[in-house]
C-alpha positions in Angstrom: 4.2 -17.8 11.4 6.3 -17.3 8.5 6.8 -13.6 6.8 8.6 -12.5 4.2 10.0 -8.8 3.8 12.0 -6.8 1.1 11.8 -3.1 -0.6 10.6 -2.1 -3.7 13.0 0.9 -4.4 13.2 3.8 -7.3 16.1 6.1 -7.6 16.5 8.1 -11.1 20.0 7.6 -11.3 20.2 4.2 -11.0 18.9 1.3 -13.3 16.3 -1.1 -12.8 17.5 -4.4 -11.7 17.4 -7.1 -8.7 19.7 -6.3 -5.4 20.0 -8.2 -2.5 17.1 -6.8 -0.6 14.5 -6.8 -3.4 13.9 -4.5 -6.7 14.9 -1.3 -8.2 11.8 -0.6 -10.2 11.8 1.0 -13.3 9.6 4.2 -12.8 8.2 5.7 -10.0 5.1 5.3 -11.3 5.7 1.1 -10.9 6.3 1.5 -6.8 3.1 3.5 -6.9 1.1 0.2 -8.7 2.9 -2.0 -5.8 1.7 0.3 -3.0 -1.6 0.0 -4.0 -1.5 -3.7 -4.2 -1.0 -4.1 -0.7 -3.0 -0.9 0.4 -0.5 0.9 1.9 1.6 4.3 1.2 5.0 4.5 0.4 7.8 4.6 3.2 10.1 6.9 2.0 9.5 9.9 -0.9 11.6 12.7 -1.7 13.1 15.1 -4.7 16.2 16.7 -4.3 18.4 18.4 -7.4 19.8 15.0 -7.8 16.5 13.3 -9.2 13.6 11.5 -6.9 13.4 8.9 -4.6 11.2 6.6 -3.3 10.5 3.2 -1.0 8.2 1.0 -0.5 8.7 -1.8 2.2 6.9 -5.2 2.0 6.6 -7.4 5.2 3.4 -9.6 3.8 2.8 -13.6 5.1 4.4 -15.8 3.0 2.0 -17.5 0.8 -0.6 -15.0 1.1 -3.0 -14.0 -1.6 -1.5 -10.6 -1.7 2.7 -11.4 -1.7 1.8 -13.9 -4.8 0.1 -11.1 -6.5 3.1 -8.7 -5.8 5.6 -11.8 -7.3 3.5 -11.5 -10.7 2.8 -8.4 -11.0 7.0 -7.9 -10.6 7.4 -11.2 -13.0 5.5 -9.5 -15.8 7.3 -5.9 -15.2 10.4 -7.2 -14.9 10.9 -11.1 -15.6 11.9 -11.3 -11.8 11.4 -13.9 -9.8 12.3 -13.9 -5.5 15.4 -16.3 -4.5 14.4 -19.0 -2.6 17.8 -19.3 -0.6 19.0 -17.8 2.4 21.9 -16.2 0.2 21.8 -14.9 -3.3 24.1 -17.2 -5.6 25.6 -14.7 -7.9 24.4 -17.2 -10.6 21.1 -15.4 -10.1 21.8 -11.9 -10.0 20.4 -10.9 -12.8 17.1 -12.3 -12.8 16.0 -13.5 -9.5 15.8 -10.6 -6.0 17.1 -11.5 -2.5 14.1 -11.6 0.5 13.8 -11.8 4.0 12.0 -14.7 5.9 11.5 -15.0 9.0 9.8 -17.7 11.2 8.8 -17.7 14.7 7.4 -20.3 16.7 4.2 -20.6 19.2 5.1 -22.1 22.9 3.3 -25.0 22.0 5.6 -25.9 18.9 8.8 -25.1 21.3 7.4 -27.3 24.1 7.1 -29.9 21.7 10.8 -29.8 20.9 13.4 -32.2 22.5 16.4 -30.1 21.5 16.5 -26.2 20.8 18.8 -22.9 19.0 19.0 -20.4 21.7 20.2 -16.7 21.0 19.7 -13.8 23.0 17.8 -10.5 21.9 19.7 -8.1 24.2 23.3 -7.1 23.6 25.6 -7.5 27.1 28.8 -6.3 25.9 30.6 -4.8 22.6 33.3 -7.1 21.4 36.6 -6.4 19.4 36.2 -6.1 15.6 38.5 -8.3 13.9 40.0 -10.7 16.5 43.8 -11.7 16.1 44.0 -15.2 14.6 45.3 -16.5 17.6 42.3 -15.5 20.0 40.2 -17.2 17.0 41.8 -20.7 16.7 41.5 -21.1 20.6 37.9 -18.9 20.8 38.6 -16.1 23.1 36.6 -13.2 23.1 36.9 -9.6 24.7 35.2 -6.5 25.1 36.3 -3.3 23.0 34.7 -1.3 26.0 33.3 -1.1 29.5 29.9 -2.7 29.6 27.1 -0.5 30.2 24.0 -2.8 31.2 23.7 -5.2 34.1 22.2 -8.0 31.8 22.0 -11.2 33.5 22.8 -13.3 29.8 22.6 -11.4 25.6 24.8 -11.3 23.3 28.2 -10.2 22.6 28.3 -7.9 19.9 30.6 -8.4 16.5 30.0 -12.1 17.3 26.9 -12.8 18.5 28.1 -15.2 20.9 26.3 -15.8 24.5 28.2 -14.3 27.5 26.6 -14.3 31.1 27.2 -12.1 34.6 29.1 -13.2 37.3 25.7 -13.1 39.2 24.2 -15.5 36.3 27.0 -17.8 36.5 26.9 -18.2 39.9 23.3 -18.9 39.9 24.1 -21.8 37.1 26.6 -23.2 38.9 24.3 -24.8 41.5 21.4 -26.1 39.3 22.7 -30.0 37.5 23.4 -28.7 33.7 25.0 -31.1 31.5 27.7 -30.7 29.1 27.8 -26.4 30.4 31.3 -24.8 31.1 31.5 -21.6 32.4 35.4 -21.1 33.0 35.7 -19.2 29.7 35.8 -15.5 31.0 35.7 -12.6 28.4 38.6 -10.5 28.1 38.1 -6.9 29.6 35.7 -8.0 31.7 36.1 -9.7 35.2 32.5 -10.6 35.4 31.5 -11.9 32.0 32.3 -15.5 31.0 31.1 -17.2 28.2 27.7 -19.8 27.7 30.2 -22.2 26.5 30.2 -26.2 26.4 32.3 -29.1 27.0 29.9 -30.9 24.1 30.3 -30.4 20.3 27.1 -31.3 18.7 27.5 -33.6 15.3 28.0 -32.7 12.2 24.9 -30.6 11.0 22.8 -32.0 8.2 21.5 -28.7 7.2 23.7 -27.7 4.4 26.4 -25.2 5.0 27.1 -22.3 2.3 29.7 -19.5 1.6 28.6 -15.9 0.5 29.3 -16.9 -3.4 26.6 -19.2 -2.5 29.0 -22.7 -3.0 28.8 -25.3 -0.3 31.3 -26.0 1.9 32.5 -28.0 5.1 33.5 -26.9 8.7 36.8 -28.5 7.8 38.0 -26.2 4.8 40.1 -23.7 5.0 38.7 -20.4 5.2 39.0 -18.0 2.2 39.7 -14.0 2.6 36.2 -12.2 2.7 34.6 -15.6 2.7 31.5 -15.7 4.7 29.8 -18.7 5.8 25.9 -19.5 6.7 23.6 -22.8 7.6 20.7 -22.6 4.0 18.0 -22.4 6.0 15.8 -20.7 3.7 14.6 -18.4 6.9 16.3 -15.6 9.1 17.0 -18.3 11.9 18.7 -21.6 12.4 16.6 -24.4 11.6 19.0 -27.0 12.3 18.5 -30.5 11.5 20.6 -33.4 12.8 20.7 -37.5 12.4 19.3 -39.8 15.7 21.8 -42.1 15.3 24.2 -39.4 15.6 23.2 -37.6 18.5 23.0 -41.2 19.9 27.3 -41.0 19.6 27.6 -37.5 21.6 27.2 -37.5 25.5 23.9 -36.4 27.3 23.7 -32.6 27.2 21.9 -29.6 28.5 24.1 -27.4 26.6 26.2 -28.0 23.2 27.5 -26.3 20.6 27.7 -26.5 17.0 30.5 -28.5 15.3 30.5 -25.4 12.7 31.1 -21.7 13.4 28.7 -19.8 11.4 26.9 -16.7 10.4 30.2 -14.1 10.1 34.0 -14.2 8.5 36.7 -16.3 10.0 36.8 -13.4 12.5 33.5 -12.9 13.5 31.7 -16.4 12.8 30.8 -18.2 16.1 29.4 -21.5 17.3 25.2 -22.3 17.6 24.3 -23.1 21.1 21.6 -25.5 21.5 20.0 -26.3 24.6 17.8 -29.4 26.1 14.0 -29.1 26.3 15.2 -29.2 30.5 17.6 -25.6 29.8 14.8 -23.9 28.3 12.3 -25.1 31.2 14.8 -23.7 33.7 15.6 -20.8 31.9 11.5 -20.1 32.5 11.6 -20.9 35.5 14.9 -18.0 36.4 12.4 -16.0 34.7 15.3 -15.5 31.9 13.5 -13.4 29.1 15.0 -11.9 25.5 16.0 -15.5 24.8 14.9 -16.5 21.3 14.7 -20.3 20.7 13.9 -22.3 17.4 13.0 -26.1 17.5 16.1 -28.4 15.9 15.0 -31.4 13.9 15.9 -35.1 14.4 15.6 -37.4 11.5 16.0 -41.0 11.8 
């Protein structure tokens, strides 16, 4: 299923225009006509001596009757028209509005897959805002604080990155995983290592794109502020590699991406991707909160 969400805001001191998560309208009068587009009342309404506010938020299926009559009805208000990229280009500021889309997947569609994107739902620890350079060149990773849950596997939080228990571990170390190394233990915390890889997947061939919206390459130098993201279009990694390339890396069960993504050059982090075998065993553990999104081979 693919949906696609964004606001429709009004604020009388402020001018009408496109933002990164959808439209300032004009009038309050014109979030009124949207509401009643898609049958539904505003989210947000209020007066205070400052002027009026109000909110409406859209979360519609993409392609549905109703989003396409919401995109006209805001082309012939405003001349506006929704980005189709991941990140806003600042090329189109003024006349196209930043979305949300996300995708999710049905079992069927991830049983299909031979390799997988695996994230976790469920922060396990709070990690260290702005890492010393050091610590990022040769990817360590500590806790700002004692953890509070006894999470098997999530997330570590400022990065993203996957960190299991010691219990977790040790249950891994006796099933056959390829390509997994668990000897990178998170600072602060004797019993949290990392979901880490001897394996670096090949270079990605979905394209890779700063926060100014330029493309770039994992191998250029990283700018101050500069964040960097895979275009996928959607809220998830849809990763897409060559055969013949995977055909040049080991066998894996566990790998990780050649580029370090979705953050700054302190917070950005490597994909994991997993085997069609990982996420079977993962079921099988009865792992839950793990999120996974189907990668693409192209000959």
């Amino acid at each position: 299923m693919k949906i696609t969400k964004f606001k429709i805001t009004y604020r009388s001191s402020e001018l009408c225009k496109p933002i990164e998560t959808g439209i300032q309208a004009k009038s309050a009068e014109d979030v009124y006509l949207f509401a009643e587009i898609i049958g539904k009342d505003l989210d947000v309404r209020y007066t205070t001596s400052q002027g009026e506010y109000c909110r409406l938020d859209i979360e519609l299926e993409e392609n549905s009757g109703t989003l396409n009559k919401v995109y006209d009805k805001i082309e012939e208000l405003y001349g506006y028209k929704p980005c189709e990229l991941l990140i806003r280009p600042p090329d189109q500021y003024e006349k196209y509005f930043g979305v949300q889309r996300y995708i999710s997947f049905v079992e069927s569609e991830l049983d299909m897959a031979e390799y997988l994107c695996v994230n976790s739902t469920k922060l396990i620890g709070e990690g260290v805002y702005r890492r010393p350079p050091n610590e990022v060149e040769k990817e360590i990773y500590s806790l700002s604080r004692k953890r509070r849950n006894k999470r098997l596997i999530g997330y570590i939080s400022e990065y993203n990155t996957l960190a299991v228990d010691q219990k977790f571990k040790d249950l891994l170390m006796l099933e056959s995983i390829l390509g997994i190394d668990l000897n990178k233990k998170v600072l602060k915390d004797d019993k949290l290592w990392l979901l880490w890889s001897s394996v670096l997947m090949p270079p990605c061939l979905t394209e890779l794109i700063k926060n100014n919206g330029l493309t770039c390459t994992e191998d250029q130098e990283w700018e101050e502020f500069e964040v960097r993201n895979f275009e996928t279009r959607y809220d998830a990694p849809l990763l897409k590699y060559s055969r013949r390339d995977m055909e040049s890396i080991e066998p894996f069960d566990i790998a990780l991406t050649k580029e370090r993504v979705y953050g700054d050059y302190y917070s950005a982090y490597r994909l994991v991707i997993v085997s069609q075998s990982f996420r079977q065993l993962m079921k099988k553990l009865k792992i839950k909160d793990l999120d996974y999104t189907p990668v693409e081979l192209v000959d």
